[in-house]
MIMAR-404247 format. One line per 10 residues: number of its first residue (from 1); their letters; for each residue x, y, z of C-alpha. Coordinates in steps of 0.05 Angstrom, whole numbers, plus 5000, padded with zeros to 4 digits. Each point is the difference from the previous one (the first is absolute). Layout:
<banus>
NUM) a) X:Y:Z  ...
</banus>
This chain:
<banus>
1) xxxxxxxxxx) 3427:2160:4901  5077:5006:5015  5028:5057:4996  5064:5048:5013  4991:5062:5048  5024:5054:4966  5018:5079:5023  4970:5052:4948  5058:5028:4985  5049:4938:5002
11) xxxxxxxxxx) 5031:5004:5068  4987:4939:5036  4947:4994:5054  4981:5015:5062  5005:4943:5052  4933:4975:5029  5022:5016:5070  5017:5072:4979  4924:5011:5026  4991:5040:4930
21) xxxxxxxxxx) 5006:5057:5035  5010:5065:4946  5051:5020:5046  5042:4941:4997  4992:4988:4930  5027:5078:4990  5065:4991:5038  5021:4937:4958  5003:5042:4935  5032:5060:5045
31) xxxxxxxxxx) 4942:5043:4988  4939:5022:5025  4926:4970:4970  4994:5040:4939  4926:4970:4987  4947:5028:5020  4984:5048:5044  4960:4973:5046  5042:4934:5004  5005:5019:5074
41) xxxxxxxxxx) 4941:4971:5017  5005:4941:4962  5068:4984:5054  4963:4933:5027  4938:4960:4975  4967:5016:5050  5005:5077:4972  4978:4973:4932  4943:4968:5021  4974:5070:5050
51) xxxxxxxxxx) 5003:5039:4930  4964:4946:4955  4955:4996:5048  4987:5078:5005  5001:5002:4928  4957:4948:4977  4950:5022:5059  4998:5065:4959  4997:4968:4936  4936:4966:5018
61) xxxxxxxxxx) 4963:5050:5027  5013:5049:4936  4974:4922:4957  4936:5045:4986  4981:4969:4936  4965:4932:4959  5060:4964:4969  4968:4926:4986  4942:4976:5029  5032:4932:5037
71) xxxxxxxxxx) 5025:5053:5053  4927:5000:5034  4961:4937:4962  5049:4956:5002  5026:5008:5073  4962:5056:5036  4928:4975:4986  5023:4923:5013  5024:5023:5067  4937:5050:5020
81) xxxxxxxxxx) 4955:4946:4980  5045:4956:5047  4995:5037:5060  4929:5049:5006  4965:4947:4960  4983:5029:4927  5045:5025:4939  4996:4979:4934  5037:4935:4972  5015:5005:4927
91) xxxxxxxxxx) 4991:4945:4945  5072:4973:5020  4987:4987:5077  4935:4958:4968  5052:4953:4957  5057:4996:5050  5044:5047:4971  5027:5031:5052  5031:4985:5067  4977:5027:5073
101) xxxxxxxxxx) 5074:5002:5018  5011:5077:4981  4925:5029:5018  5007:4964:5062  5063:5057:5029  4947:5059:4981  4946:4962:5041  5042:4997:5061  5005:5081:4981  4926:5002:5000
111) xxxxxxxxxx) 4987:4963:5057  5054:5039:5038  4969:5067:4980  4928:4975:5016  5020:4986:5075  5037:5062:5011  4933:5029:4970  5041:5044:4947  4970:4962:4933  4981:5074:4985
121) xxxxxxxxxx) 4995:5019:4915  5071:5024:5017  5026:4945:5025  4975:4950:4969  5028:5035:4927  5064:5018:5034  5017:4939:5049  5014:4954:4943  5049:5038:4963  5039:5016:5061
131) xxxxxxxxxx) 5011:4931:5028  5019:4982:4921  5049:5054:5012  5039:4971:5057  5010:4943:4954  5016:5037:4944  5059:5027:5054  5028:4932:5013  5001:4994:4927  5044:5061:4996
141) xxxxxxxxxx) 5043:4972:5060  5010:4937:4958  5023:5036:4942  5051:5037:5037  5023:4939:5030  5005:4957:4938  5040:5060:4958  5038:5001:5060  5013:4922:4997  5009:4994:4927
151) xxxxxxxxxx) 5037:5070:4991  5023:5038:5062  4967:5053:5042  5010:5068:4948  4963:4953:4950  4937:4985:5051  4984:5077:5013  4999:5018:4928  4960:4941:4989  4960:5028:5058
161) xxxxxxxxxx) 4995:5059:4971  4982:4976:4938  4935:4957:5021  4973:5066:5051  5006:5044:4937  4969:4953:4942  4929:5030:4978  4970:4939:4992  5021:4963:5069  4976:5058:5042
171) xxxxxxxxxx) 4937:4991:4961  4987:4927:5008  5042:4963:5058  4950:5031:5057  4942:4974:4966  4974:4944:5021  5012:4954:4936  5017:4936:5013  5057:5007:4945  5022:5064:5058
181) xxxxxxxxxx) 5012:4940:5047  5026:4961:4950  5055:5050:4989  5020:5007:5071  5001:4921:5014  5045:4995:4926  5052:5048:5027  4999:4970:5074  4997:4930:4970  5063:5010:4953
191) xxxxxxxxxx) 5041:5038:5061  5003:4934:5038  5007:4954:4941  5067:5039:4979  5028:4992:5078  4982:4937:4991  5048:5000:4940  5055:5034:5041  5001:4952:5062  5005:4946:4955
201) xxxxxxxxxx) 5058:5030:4965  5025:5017:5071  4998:5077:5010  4994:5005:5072  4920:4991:5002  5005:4932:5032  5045:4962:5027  5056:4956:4959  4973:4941:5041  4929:5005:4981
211) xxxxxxxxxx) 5022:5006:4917  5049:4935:5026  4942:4966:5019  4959:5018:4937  4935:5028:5039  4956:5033:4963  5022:5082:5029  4932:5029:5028  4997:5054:4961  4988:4960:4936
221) xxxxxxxxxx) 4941:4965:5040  4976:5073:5017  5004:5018:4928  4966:4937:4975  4940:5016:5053  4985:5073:4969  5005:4973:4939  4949:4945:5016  4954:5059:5031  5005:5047:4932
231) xxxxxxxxxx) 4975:4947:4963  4942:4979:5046  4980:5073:4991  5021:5007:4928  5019:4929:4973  5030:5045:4935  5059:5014:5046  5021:4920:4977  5024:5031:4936  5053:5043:5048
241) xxxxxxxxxx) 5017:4940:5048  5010:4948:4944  5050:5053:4971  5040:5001:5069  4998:4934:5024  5017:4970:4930  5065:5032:5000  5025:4981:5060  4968:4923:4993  5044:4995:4940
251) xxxxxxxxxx) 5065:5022:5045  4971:4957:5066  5042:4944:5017  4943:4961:5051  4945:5015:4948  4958:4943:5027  5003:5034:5082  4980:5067:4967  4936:4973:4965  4974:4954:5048
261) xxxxxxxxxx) 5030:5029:5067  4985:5077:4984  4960:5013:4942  4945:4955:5003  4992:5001:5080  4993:5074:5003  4958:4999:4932  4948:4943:5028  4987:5037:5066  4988:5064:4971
271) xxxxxxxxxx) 4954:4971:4951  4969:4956:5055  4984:5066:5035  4972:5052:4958  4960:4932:4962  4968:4989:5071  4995:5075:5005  4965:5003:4940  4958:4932:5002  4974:5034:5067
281) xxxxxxxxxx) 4981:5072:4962  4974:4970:4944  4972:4942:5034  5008:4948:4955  5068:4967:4957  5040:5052:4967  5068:4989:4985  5005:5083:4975  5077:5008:4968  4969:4934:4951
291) xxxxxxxxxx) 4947:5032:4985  5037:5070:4996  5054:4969:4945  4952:4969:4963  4954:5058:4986  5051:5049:4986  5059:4955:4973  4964:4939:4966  4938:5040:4980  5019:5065:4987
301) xxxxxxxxxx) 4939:5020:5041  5035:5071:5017  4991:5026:4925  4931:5005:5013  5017:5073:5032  5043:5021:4934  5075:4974:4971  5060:5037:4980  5052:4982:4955  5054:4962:5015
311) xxxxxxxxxx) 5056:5050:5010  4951:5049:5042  5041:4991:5067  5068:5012:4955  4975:5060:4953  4953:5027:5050  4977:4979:5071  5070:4986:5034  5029:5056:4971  4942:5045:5019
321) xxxxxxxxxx) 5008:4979:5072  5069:5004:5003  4999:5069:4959  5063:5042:5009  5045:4946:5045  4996:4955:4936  5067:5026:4969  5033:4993:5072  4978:4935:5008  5019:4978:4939
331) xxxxxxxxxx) 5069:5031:5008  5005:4965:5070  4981:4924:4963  5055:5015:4961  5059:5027:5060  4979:4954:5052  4996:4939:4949  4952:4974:5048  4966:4962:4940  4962:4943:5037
341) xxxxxxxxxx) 4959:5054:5042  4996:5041:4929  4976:4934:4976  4953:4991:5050  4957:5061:4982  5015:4987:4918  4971:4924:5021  4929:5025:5034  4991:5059:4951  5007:4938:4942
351) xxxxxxxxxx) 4946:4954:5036  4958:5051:5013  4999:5025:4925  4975:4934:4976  4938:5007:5045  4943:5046:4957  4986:5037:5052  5045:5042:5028  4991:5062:5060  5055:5038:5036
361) xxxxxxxxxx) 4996:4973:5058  5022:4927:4977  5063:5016:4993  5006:5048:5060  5040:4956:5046  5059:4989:4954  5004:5076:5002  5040:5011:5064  5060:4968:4959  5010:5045:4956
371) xxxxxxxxxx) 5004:5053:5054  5058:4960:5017  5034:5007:4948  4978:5079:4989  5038:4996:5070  5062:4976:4972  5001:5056:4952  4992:5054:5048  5050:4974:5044  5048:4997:4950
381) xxxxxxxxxx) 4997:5063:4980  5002:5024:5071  5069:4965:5002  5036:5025:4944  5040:5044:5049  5076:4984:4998  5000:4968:4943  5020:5040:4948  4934:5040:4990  4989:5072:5009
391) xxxxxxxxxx) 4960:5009:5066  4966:5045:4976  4975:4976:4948  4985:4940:5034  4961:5032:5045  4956:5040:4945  4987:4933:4968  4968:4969:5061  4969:5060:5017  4967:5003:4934
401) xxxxxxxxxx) 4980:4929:5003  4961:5011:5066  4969:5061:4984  4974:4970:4938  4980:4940:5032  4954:5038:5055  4981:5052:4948  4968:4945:4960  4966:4954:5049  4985:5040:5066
411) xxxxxxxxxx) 4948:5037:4954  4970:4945:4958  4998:4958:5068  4965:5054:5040  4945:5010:4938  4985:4929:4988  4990:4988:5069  4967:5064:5026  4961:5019:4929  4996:4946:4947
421) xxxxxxxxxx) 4935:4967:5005  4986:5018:5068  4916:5007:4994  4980:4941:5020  5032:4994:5059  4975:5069:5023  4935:4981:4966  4993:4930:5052  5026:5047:5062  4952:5046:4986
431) xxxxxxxxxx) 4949:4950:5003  5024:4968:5053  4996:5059:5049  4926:5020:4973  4986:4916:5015  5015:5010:5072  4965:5065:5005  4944:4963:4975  4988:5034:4929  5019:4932:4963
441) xxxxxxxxxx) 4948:4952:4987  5024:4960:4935  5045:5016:4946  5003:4981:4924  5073:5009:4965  4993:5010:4931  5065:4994:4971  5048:4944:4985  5015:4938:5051  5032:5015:5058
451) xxxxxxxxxx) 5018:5070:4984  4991:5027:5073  5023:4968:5078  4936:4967:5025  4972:4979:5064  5077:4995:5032  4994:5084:4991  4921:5017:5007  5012:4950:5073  4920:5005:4997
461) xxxxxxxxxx) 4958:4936:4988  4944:5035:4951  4972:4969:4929  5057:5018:4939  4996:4975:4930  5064:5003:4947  5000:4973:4930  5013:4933:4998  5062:4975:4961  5007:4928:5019
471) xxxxxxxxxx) 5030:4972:4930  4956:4948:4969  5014:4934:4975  4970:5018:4917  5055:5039:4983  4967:5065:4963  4951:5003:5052  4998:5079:5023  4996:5014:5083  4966:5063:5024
481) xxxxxxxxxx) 5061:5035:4994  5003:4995:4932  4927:5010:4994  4993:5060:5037  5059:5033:4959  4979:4982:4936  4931:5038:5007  4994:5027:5074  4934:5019:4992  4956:4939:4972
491) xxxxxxxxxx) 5042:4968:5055  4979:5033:5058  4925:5003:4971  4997:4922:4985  5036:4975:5064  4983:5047:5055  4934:5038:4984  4994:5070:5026  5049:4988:5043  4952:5019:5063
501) xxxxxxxxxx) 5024:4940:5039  5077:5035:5017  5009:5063:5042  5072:5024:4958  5023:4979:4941  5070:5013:4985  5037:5011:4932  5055:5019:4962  4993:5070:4963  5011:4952:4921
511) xxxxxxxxxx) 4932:4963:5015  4960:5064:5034  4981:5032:4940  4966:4933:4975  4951:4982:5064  4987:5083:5020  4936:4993:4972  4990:4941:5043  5018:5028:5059  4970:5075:4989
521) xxxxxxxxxx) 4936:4990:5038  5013:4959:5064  5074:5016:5003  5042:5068:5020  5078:4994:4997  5030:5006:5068  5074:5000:4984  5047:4990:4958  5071:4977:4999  5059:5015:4966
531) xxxxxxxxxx) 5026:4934:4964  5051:5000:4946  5034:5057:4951  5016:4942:4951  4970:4936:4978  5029:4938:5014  4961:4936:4962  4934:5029:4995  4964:5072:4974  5030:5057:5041
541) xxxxxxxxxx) 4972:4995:5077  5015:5064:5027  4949:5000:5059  4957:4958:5035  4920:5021:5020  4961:4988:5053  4925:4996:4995  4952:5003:5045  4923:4983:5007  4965:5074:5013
551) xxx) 4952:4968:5046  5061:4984:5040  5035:5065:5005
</banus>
């Protein structure tokens, strides 16, 4: 992926050995940083990474709501059931699905937390999020160093700038989605594949005798490496790498070293690893990024849980996460001329649309680039100064720009992370914390699969029962989700009785009304929770109810 560093305002770049300090970068034009205001304390890396780490620490602990339910069953339960011993594995662990390569960092967590003796309800809900957000900070620090690398150093803090404001990365990146890790390994991945690209060309990263010699530069083995370990954890992230690497294959001179000496070393012993890693978990032969691509490529297996059409991620989910930086990114594409990175996210956005089934978070590690490029906007207005434009003016525009910028994500992130859909969590804490005091005997959730955290929150080893929605192999066949929600009450009557055998029972506010006679002579609400002011896919779930047994009050 060749490319030309540019400036964002056409003045050539930086040196590397500047140091990219603000500073420096200030007295070449013969001005002081007109940025941002806080580019102070983005003087070193060092600085950058202090304040992505305070921020995203923040940012997770404020992650107070349900966004899709892979964040707990997907990685949470895997690694509780990995380390204290019981946790529930869903119908994908059972067919090999899914590798123990990204459950396995939360375990370490858990086992961490259990030998300090803090796996408290607190901790155990909290502890995750925050170690996801010191890698959602080196994702940050990557950013900033590949605008830096690609543009200059104005460029990286408005791209900055741009990814700590977006709505929808404060709301996802500390959660601990594997596509979350994905992001962070994307952006760290493609910082050392482009210095790769400049010591090759000769830029001062390595030495002119190691580019004589034709050695492979380290960095492009680093980069190959995390690219080998996003697609052991998601083996989707191919579509991004094949994108990459193609490009520069076609310019490669020693095509021939590159496969054999770099790509498919690094590529067998990560896939030796994480095969004997998962041959160990699942204790028999499972060769899991096969059996991945083949149920959600080849087989279309992922439309079970719903399709879109095929320009959803253009007409609606990119855009949506993207919201109000879209026209400065687009602008950006189209000043920087950076077109193979613009192609980049135009390439994975086109994949993914063929796919049926499509979710936000597919797409979510392609994001970061556009920030980039939002980045490149900014900055460029920011430098208009001494060149013909009225400085005031100029500084209105960019002014403007921020304030709409914050004014229209800072709010929408803060809701959807503090307030949208935030029951169940509270619902499972609540439970939790009435579990250790003893008040919990079994539990019965009577709303759609997987709606709520499960043992990974309640941390309490007690009888719990969901509704099962393992898909089936007749197509047409209904699970218990569907069951239940087509006529909640013959349901509950035909499967589970009086329901005498569970001590709660909790459910969401839509189905209530349809099992309260049901529940009116053994059962007495005990809380409820706000939920949701909006629907999303479903009737409107605006709270979530607790139930419990009289005879156990």
């Amino acid at each position: 992926m060749s490319h030309r560093r540019r400036s964002n305002a056409g003045d050539p770049p930086p040196p590397e050995g500047t140091g990219g300090s603000s500073t420096a970068e200030a007295s070449s034009t013969g001005e002081e940083n007109p940025d941002l205001p806080w580019a102070w304390a983005l003087g070193s890396e060092r600085r950058v990474l202090a304040l992505a780490l305070a921020f995203r620490a923040a940012n997770a602990l404020l992650v107070r709501t349900y966004f899709n339910p892979d964040e707990h069953w997907q990685c949470l339960e895997v690694a509780h059931r990995i380390v204290f011993g019981y946790g529930h594995l869903t119908w994908e662990w059972k067919r090999g699905l899914r590798s123990y390569l990204h459950p396995f960092i939360f375990a370490a967590l858990y086992k961490i937390l259990s030998l300090l003796h803090l796996d408290s309800p607190w901790f155990m809900a909290m502890a995750p999020r925050l170690l996801q957000s010191v890698f959602a900070s080196f994702g940050d620090l990557y950013l900033y160093k590949l605008s830096k690398l690609i543009f200059n150093n104005h460029v990286a803090q408005w791209a900055l700038f741009s990814q700590l404001v977006n709505w929808f990365m404060f709301f996802c990146i500390t959660r601990t989605l594997s596509n979350s890790m994905e992001t962070v390994l994307t952006v760290t991945g493609l910082y050392y594949w482009f210095v790769a690209i400049e010591s090759v060309k000769g830029n001062s990263v390595v030495s002119k005798q190691q580019a004589a010699s034709k050695q492979s530069p380290p960095s492009r083995k680093m980069a190959l490496l995390i690219a080998a370990l996003a697609c052991a954890i998601r083996p989707t992230s191919a579509i991004t790498w094949l994108y990459v690497g193609l490009l520069d294959f076609i310019q490669m001179k020693s095509k021939s070293r590159f496969i054999f000496l770099e790509v498919v070393p690094l590529g067998v012993f990560v896939l030796a690893v994480t095969t004997f890693l998962d041959c160990w978990m699942y204790g028999s032969r499972v060769i899991v990024p096969l059996n991945f691509l083949k149920f959600n490529l080849f087989s279309s297996g992922g439309d079970y849980y719903g399709t879109h059409v095929f320009h959803w991620y253009f007409s609606q989910g990119f855009p949506s996460m993207i919201w109000t930086f879209l026209p400065f990114s687009i602008s950006g594409i189209l000043k920087s001329r950076e077109w193979r990175l613009a192609g980049l996210i135009v390439w994975v956005l086109v994949v993914y649309s063929i796919l049926g089934h499509k979710e936000f978070r597919f797409v979510l590690p392609v994001l970061p680039f556009m920030f980039m490029f939002s980045g490149h906007n900014l900055a460029a207005m920011a430098q208009l100064k001494g060149k013909g434009h009225n400085e005031k003016g100029r500084l209105s525009r960019l002014k403007l720009s921020v304030i709409l910028l914050i004014l229209t994500n800072v709010p929408m992130a803060l809701y959807m992370s503090l307030y949208h859909q935030r029951g169940t969590e509270d619902a499972m804490l609540y439970l939790s914390r009435e579990a250790h005091d003893g008040r919990v005997k079994s539990v019965l959730f009577l709303m759609p699969c997987h709606s709520t955290p499960y043992y990974s929150t309640l941390h309490y080893n007690l009888p719990m029962r969901f509704l099962d929605c393992t898909p089936s192999e007749n197509k047409g066949t209904l699970d218990e989700s569907d069951r239940f929600l087509m006529n909640p009450a013959d349901f509950v009557g035909e499967v589970f009785g009086n329901l005498s055998s569970f001590s709660h029972i909790v459910l969401f506010e839509s189905e209530e009304r349809h099992v309260k006679l049901l529940l009116r002579n053994s059962f007495q609400e005990v809380r409820r929770f706000f939920h949701s002011h909006f629907k999303v896919d479903r009737d409107l779930q605006s709270s979530v109810v607790v139930y419990s047994q009289k005879s156990v009050l």
